[in-house]
DSSP file (Angstrom, degrees, kcal/mol; ACC not computed):
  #  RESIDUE AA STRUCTURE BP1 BP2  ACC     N-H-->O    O-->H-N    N-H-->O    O-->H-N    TCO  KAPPA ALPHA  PHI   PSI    X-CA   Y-CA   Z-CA
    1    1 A X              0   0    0      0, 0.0     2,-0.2     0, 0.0     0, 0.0   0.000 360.0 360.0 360.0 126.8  -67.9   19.6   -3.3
    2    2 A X        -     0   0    0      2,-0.0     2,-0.4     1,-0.0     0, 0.0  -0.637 360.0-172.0 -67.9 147.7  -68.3   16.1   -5.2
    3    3 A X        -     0   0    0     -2,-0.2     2,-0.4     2,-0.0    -1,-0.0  -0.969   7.0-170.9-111.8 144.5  -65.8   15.0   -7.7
    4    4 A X        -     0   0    0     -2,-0.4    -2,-0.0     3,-0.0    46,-0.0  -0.966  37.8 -90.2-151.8 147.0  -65.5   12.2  -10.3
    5    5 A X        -     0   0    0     -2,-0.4     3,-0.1     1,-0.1    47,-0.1  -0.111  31.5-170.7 -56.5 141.7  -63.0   10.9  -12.4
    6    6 A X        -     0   0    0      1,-0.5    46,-0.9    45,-0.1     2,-0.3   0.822  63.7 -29.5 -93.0 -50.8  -63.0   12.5  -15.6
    7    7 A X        -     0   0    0     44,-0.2    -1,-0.5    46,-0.1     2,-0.3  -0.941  49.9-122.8-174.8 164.1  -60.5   10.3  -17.5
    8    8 A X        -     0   0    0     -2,-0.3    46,-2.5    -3,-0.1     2,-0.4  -0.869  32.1-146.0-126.4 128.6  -57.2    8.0  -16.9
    9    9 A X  E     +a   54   0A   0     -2,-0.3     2,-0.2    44,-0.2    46,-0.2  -0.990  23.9 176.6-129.6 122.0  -54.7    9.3  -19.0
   10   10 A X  E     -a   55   0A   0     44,-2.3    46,-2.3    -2,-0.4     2,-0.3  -0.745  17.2-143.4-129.7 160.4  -52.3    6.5  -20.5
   11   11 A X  E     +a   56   0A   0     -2,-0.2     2,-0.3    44,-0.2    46,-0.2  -0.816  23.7 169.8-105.8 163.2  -49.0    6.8  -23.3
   12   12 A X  E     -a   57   0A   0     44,-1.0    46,-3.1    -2,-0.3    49,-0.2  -0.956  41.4-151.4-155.1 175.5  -48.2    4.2  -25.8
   13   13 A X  S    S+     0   0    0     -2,-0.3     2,-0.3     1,-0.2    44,-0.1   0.159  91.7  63.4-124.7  24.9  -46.1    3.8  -28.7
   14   14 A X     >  +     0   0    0      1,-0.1     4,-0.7     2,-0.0    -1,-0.2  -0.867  49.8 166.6-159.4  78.3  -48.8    1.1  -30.4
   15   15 A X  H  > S+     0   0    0     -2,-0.3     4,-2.9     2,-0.1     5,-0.1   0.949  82.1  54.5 -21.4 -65.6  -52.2    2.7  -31.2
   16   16 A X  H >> S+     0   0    0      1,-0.3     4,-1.0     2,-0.2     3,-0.5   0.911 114.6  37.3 -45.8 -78.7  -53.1   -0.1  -33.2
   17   17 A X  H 34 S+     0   0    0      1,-0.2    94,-0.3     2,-0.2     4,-0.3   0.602 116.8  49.8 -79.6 -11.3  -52.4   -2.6  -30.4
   18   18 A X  H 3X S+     0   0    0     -4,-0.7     4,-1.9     2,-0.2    -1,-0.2   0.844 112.4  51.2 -77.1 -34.8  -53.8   -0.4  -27.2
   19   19 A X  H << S+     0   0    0     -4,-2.9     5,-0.4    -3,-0.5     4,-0.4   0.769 107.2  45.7 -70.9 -22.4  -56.8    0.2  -29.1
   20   20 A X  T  <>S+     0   0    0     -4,-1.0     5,-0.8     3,-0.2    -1,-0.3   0.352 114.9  59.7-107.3   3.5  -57.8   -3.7  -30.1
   21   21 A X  I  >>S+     0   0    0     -4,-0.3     5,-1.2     3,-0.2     4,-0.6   0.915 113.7  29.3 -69.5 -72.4  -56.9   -4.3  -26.0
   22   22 A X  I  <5S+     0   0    0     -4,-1.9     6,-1.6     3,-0.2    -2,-0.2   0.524 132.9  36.5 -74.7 -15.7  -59.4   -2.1  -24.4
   23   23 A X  I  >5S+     0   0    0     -4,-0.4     4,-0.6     4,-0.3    -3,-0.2   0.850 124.0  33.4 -91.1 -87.6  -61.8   -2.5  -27.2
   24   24 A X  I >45S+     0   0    0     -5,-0.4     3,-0.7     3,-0.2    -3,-0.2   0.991 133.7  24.1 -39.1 -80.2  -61.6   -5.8  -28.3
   25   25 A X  I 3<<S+     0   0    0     -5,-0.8    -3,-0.2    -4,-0.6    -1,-0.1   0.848 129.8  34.1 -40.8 -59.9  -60.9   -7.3  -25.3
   26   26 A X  T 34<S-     0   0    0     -5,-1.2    -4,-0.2    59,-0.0    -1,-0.2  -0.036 103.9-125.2-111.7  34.7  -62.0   -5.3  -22.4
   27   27 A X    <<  +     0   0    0     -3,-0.7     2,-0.3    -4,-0.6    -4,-0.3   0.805  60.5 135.5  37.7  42.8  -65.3   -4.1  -24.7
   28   28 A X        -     0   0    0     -6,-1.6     2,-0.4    -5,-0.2    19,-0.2  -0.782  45.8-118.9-106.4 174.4  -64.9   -0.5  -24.5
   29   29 A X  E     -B   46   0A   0     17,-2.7    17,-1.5    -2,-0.3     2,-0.4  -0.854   8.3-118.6-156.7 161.1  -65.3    1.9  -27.2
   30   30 A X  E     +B   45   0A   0     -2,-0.4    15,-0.2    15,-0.2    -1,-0.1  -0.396  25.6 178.1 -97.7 122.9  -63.6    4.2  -29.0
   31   31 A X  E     -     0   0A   0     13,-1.1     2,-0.2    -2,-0.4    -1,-0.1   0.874  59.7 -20.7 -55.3 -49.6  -65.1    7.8  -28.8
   32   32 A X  E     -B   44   0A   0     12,-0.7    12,-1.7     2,-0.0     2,-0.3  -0.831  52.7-128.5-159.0 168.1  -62.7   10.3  -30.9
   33   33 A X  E     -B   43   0A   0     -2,-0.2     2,-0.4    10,-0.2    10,-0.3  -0.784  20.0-129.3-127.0 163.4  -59.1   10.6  -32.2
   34   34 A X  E     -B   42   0A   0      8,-2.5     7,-1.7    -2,-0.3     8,-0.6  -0.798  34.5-159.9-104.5 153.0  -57.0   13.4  -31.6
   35   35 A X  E     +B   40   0A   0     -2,-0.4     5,-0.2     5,-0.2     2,-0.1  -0.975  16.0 174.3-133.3 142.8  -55.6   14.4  -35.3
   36   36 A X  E >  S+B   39   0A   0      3,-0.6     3,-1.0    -2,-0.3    -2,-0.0  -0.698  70.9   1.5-155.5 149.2  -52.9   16.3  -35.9
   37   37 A X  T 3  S-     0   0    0      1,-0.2     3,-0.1    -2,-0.1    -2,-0.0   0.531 133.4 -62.7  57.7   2.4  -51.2   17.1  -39.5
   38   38 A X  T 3  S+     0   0    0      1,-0.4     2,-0.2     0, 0.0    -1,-0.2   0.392 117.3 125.8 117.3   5.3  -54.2   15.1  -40.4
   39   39 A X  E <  S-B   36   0A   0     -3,-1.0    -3,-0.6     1,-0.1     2,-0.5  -0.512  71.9-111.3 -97.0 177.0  -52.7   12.1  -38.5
   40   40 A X  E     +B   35   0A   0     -2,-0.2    -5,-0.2    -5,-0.2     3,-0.1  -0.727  48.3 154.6 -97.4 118.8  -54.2    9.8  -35.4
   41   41 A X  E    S-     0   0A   0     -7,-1.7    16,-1.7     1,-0.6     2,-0.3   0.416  71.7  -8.5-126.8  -0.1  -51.6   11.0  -32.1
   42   42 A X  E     -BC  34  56A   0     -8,-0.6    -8,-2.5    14,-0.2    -1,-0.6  -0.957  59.7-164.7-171.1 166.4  -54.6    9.9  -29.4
   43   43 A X  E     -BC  33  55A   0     12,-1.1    12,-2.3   -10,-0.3     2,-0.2  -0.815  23.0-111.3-166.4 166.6  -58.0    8.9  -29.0
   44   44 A X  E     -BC  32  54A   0    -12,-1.7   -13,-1.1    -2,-0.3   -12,-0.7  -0.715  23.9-160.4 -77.1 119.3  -60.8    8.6  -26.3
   45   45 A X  E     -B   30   0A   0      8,-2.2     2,-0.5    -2,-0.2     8,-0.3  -0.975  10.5-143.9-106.1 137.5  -62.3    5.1  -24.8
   46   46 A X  E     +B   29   0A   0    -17,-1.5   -17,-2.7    -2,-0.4     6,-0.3  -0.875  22.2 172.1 -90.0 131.5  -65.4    4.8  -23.0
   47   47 A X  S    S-     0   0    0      4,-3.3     2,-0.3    -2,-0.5    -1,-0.2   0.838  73.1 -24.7 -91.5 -58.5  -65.2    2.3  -20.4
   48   48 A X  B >  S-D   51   0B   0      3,-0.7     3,-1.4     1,-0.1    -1,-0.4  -0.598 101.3 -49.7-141.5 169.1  -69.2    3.2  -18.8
   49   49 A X  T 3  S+     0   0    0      1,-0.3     3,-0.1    -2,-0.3    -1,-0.1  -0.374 133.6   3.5 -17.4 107.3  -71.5    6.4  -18.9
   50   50 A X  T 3  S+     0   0    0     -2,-0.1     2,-0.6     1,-0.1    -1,-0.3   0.799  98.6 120.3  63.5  16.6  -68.4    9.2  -17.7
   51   51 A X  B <   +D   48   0B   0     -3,-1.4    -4,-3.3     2,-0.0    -3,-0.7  -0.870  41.1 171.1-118.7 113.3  -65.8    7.0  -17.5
   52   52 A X        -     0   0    0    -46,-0.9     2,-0.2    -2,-0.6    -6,-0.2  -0.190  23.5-169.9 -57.9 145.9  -63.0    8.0  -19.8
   53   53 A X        -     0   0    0     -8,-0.3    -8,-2.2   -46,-0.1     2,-0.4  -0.461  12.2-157.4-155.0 145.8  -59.2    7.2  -20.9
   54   54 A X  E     -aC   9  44A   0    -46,-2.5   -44,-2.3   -10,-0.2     2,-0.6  -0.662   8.8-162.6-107.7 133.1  -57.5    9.2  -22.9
   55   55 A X  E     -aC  10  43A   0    -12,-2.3   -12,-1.1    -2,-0.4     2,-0.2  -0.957  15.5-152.2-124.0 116.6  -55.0    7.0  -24.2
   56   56 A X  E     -aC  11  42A   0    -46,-2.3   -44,-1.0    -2,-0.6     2,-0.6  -0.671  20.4-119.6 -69.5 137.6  -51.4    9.5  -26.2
   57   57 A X  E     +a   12   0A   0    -16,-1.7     2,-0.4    -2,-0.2   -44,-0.1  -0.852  37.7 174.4 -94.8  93.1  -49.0    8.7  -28.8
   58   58 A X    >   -     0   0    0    -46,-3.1     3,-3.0    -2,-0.6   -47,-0.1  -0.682  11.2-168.9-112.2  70.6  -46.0    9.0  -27.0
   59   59 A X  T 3  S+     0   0    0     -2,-0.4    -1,-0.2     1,-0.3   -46,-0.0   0.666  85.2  15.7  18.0 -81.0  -43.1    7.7  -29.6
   60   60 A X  T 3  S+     0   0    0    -48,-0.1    -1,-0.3     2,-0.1   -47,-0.1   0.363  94.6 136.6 -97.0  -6.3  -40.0    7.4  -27.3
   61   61 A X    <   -     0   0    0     -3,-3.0     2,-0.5   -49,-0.2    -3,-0.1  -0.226  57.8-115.8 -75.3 145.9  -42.0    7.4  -24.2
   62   62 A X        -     0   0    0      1,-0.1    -1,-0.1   -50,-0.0   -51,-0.1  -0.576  36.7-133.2 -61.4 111.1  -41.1    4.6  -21.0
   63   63 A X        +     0   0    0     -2,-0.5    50,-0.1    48,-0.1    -1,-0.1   0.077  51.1  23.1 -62.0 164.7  -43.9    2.1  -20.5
   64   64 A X  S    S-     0   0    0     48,-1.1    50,-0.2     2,-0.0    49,-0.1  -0.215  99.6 -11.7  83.8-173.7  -45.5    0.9  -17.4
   65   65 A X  S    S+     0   0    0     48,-0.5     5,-0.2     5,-0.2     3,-0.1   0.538  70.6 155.4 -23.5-169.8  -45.9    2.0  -14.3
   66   66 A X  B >   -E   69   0C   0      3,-0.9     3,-0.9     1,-0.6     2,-0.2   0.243  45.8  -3.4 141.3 141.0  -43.7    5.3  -12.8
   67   67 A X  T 3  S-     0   0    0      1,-0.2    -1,-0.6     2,-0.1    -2,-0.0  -0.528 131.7 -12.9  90.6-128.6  -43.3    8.0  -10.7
   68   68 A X  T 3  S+     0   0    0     -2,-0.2     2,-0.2    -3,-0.1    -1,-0.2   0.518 115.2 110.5 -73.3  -1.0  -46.7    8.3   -8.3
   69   69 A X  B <   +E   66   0C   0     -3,-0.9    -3,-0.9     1,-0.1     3,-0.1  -0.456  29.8 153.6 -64.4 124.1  -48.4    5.7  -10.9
   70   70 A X        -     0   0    0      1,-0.4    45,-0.4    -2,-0.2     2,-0.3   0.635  57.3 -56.4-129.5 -45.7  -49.2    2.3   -9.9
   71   71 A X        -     0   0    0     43,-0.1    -1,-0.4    -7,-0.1     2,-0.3  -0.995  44.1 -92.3 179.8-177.7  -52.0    1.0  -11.9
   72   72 A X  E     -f  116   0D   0     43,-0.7    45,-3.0    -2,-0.3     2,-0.8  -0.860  28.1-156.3-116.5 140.1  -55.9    1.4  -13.3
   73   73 A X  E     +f  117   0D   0     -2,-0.3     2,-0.3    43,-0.2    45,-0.2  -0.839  16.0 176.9-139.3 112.3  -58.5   -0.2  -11.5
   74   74 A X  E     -f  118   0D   0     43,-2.4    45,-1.9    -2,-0.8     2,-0.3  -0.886  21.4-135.3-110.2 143.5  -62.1   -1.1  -13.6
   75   75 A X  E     -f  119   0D   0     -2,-0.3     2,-0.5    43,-0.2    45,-0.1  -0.842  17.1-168.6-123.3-174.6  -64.8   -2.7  -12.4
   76   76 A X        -     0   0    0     43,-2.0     3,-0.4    -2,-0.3    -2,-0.0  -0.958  20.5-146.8-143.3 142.9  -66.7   -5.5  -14.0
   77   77 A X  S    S+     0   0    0     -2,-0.5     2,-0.3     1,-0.2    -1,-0.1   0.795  99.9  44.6 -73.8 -47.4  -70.2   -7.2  -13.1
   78   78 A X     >  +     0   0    0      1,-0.1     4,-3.2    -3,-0.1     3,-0.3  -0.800  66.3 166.3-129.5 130.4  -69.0  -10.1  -14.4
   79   79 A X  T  4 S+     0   0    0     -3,-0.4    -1,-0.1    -2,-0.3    39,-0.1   0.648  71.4  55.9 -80.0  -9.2  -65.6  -11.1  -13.5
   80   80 A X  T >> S+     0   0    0      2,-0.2     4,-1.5     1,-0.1     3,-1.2   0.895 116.2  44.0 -71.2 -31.2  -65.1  -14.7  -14.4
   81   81 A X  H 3> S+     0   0    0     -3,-0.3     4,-4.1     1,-0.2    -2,-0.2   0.903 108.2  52.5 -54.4 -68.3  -66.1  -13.8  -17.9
   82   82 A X  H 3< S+     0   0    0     -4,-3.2    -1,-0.2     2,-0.2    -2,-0.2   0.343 106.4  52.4 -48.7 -14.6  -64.3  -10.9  -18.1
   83   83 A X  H <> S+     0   0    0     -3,-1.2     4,-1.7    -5,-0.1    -2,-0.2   0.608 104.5  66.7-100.3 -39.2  -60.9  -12.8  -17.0
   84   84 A X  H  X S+     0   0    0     -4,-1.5     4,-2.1     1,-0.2    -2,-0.2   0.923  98.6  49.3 -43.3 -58.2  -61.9  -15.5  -20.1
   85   85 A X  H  X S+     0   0    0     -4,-4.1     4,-3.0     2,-0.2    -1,-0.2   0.855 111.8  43.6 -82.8  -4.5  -61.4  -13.0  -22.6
   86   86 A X  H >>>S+     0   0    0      2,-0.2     3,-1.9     3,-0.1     4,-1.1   0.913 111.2  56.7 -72.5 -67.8  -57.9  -11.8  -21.4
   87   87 A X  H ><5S+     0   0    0     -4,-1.7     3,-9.9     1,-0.3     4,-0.2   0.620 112.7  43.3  24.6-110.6  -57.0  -15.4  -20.9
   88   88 A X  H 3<5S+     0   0    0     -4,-2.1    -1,-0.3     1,-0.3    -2,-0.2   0.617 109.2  52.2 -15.5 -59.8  -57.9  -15.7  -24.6
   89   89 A X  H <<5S-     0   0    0     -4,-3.0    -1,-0.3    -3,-1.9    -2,-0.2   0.698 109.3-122.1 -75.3  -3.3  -56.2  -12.5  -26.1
   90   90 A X  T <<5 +     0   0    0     -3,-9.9    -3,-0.2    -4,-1.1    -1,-0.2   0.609  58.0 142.1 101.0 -31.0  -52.8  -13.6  -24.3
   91   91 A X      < -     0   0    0     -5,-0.6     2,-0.5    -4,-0.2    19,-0.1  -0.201  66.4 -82.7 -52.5 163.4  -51.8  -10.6  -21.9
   92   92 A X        -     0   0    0     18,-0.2    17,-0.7    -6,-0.0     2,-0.3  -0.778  57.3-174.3 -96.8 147.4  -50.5  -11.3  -19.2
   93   93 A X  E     -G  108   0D   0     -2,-0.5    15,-0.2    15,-0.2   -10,-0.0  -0.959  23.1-141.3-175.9 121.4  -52.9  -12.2  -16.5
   94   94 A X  E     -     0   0D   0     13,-1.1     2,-0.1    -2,-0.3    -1,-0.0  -0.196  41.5-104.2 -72.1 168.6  -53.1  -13.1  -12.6
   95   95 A X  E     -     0   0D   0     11,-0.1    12,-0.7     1,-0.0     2,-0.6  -0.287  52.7 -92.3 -60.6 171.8  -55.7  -15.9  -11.4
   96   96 A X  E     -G  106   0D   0     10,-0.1     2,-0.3    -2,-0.1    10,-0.2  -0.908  54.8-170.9-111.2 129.5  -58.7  -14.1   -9.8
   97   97 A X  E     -G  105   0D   0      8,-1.8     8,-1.9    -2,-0.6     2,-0.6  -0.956  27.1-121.4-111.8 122.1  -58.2  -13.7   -5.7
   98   98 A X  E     -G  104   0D   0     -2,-0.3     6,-0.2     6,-0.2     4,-0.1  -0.768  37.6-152.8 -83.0 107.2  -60.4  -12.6   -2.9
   99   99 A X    >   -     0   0    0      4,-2.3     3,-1.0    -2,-0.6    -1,-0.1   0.213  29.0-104.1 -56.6 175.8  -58.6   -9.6   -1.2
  100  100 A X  T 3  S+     0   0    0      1,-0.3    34,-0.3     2,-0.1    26,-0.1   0.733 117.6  69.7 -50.1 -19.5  -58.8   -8.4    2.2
  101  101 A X  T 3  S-     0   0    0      2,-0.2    25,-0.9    32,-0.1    26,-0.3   0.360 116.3-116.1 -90.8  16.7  -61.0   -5.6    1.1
  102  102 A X  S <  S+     0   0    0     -3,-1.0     2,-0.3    23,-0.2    22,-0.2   0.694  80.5 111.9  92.3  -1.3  -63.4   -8.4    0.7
  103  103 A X        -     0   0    0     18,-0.1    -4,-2.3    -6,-0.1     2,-0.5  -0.788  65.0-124.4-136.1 154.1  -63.7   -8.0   -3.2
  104  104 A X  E     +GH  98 120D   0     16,-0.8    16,-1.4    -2,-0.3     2,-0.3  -0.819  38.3 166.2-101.4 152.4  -62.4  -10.5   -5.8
  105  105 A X  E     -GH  97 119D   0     -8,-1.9    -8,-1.8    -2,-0.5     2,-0.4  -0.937  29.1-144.8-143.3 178.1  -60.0   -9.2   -8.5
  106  106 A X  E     -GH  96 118D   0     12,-1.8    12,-1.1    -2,-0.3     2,-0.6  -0.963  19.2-139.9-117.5 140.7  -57.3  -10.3  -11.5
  107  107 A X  E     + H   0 117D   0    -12,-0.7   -13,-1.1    -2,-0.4    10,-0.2  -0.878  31.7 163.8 -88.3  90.6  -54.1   -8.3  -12.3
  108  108 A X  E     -GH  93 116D   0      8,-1.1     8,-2.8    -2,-0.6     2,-0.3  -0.561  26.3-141.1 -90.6 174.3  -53.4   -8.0  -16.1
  109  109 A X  E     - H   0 115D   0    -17,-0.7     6,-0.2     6,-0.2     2,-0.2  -0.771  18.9-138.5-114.7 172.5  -50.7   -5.3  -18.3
  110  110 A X    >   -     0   0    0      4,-1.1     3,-1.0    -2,-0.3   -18,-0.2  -0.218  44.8 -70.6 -76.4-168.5  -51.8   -3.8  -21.7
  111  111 A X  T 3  S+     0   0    0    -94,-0.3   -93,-0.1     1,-0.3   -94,-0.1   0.356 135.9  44.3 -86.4  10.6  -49.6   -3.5  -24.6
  112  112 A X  T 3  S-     0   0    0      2,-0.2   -48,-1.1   -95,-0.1    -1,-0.3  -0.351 122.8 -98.5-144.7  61.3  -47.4   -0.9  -23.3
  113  113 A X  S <  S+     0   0    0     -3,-1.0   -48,-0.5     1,-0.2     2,-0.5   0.571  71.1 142.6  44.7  33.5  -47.1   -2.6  -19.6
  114  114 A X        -     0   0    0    -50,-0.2    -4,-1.1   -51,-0.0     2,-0.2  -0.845  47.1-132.7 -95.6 153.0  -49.5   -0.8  -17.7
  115  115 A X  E     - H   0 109D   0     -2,-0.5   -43,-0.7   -45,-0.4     2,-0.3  -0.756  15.2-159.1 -98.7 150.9  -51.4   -3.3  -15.1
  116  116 A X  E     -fH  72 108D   0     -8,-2.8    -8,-1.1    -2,-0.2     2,-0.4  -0.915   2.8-152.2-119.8 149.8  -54.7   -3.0  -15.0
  117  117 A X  E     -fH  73 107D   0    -45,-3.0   -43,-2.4    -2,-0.3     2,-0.4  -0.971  17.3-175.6-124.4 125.0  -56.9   -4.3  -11.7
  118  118 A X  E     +fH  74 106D   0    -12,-1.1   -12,-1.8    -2,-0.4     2,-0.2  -0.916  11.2 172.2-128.6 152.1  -60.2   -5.2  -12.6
  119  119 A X  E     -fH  75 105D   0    -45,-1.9   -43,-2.0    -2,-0.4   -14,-0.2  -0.562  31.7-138.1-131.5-175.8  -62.4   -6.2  -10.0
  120  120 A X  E     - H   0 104D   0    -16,-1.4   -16,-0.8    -2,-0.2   -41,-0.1  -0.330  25.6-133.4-168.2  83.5  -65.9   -7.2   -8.7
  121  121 A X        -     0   0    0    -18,-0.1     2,-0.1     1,-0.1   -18,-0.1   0.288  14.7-147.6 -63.0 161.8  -67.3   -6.0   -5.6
  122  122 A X        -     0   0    0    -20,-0.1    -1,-0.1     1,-0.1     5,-0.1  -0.397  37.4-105.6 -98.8-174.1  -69.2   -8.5   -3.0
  123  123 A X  S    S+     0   0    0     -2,-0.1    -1,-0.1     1,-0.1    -2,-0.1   0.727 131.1  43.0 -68.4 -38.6  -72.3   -7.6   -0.6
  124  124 A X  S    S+     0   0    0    -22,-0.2     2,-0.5     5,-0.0    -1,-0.1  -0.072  81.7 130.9-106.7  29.5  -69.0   -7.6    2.6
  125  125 A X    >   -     0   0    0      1,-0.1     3,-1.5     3,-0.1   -23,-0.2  -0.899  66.1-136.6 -90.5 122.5  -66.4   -5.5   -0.1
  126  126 A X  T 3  S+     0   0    0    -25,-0.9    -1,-0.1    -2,-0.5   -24,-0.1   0.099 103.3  73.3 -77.4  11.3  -65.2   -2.6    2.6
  127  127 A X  T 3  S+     0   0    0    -26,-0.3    -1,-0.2    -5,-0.1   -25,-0.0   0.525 108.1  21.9 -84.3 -27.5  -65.9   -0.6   -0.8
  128  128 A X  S <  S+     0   0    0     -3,-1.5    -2,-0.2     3,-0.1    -3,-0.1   0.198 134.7  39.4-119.0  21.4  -69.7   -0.8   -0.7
  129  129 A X  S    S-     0   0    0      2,-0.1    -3,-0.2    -5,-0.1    -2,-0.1   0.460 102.5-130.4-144.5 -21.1  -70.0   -1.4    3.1
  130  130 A X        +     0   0    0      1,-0.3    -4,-0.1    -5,-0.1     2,-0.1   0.488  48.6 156.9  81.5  -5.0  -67.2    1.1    4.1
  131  131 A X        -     0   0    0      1,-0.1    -1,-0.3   -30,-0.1    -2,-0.1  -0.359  49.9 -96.6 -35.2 122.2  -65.3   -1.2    6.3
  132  132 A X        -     0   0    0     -2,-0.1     2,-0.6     1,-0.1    -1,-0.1  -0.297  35.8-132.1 -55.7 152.8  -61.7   -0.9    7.3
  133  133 A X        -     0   0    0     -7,-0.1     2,-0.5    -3,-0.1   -32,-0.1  -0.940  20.9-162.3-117.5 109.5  -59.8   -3.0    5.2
  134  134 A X              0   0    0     -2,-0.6    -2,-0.0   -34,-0.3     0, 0.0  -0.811 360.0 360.0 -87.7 112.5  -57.0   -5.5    7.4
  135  135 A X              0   0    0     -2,-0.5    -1,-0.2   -34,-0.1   -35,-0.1   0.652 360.0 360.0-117.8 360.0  -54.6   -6.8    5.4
């Protein structure tokens, strides 16, 4: 049996400002809202064709990272570009590095401190070639 990710499921306690990050910033866009009492508690982003995150409006809730959670990982076609506009908007944001795995990436958060790793495979990235990765 095949699987694929359905959706990345994230809290915030700042619609407003999660929505103009992934949107604005990292150009994806936003499918649906979740209503309830006739208010906005969630909505849907589309990163790609299937690719999902369901982003919650979680009041009280502790940002960032936690428990088995470490981080969200997009990629992007192009990545210098794509590093320009975080740069611009002000998160905070690694230089872009060529891993072991072969592949270049950045580390950035959103606005409720999850890191995101957005990346950009090579022709030798042990992601398209299947190669152990020594790090």
């Amino acid at each position: 049996m095949y699987l694929s990710l359905a959706h990345i499921c994230i809290q915030t306690n700042d619609l407003e400002a999660t929505s103009n990050f992934y949107c604005k910033v990292l150009g994806m866009t936003r499918v649906f809202n979740f209503l309830k009492g006739g208010e906005v508690t969630g909505f849907y982003l589309r990163m790609s064709e299937g690719n999902f995150i369901e982003v919650i409006l979680e009041e009280n809730a502790p940002l960032g990272p936690g428990g088995a959670y470490r981080h969200i990982s997009f990629e992007s076609r192009d990545l210098d570009s794509c590093h320009q506009k975080v740069l611009a908007s002000g998160a905070p944001v690694s230089d872009i590095k060529f891993g072991p795995d072969r592949t270049y990436c950045f580390i950035c958060k959103d606005p409720n401190d999850v890191e995101i790793e957005i990346l950009q495979y090579t022709g030798g990235s042990c992601q398209i070639n299947g190669t152990d990765c020594v790090a």
